[in-house]
C-alpha positions as CSV (number, residue, x, y, z in Angstrom):
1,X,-21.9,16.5,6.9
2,X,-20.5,17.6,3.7
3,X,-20.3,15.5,0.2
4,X,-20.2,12.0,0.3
5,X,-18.1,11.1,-2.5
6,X,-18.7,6.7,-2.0
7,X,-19.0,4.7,1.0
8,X,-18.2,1.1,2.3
9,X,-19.5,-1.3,4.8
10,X,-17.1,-0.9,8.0
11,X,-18.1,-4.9,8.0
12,X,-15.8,-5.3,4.5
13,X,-13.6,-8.3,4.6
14,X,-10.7,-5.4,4.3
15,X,-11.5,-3.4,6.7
16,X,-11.1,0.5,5.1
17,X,-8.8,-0.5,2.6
18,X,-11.1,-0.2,-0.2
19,X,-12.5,2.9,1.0
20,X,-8.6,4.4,1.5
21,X,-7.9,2.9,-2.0
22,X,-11.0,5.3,-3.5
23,X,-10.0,8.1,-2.0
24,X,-6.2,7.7,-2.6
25,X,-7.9,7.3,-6.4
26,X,-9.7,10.1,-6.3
27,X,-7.1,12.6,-4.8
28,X,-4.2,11.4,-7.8
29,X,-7.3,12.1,-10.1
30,X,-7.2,15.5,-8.6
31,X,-10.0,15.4,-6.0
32,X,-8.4,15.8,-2.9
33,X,-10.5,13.2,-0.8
34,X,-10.2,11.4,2.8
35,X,-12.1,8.7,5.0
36,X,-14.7,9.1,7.7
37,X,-15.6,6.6,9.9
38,X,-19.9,7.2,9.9
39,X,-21.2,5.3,13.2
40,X,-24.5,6.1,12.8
41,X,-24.1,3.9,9.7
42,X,-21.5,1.5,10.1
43,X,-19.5,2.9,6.7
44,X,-16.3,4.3,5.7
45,X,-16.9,7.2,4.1
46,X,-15.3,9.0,1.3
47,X,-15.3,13.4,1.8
48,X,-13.8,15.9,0.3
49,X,-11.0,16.9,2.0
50,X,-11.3,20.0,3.7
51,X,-9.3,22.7,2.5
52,X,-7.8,24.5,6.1
């Protein structure tokens, strides 16, 4: 797995929203990021987003 910029409990009371919120930050900051869904953990995660 690459960088793991933050996580979140999948469990939040928001579901990802806070984890898409961070990301949506970080990408108008001008680090493109996205979310993961990490099962082995039970998190959102927040990745760089991969340049294709």
């Amino acid at each position: 797995m690459s960088e793991i910029l933050d996580h979140f409990p999948a469990g939040h009371p928001r579901g990802s929203w806070p984890a898409e919120e961070k990301a949506a930050a970080l990408t108008a900051a001008g680090t493109p990021a996205t979310v993961v869904m990490d099962p082995e953990t039970d998190s959102f995660l927040i990745v760089p987003e991969r340049v294709s």
